[in-house]
N, C-alpha and C positions, 0 to 999 in steps of 0.2 A: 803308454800301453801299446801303441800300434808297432814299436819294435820290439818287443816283447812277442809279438803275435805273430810279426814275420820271422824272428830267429826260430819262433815255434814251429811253423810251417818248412822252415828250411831242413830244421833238426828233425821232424817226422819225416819228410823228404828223403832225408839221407837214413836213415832208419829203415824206414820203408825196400830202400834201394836193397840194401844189404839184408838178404832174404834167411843166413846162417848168423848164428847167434855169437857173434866174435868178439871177443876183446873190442875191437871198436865199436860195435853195437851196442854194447853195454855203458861204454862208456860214452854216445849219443843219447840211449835212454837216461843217463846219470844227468846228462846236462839238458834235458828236458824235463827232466821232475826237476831240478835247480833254477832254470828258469820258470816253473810253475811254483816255488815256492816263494823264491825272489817277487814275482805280482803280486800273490796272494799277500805277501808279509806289506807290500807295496800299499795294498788298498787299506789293510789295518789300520798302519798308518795315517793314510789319507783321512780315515773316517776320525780315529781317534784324533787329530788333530785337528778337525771339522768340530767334535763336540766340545774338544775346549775352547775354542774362538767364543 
């Protein structure tokens, strides 16, 4: 989870920086909700795999 959370911080970073909405921008946000669904689908996992133990 804590590289998850640094690539997050890196990818707002650079989001952030790029103040017009550009092709690259976009494609920064695209890989920040992908990293945000990547954890999310992450912990699902975790848990469902927690109640079947």
């Amino acid at each position: 989870m804590k590289t998850a959370s640094k690539e997050l911080q890196k990818l707002r970073f650079m989001a952030e920086r790029s103040l017009n909405k550009t092709a690259e921008l976009h494609q920064v946000l695209a890989q920040i909700e992908a990293t945000l669904s990547r954890t999310e689908t992450q912990k699902v996992i975790e848990k469902t795999n927690n109640e079947l133990s």
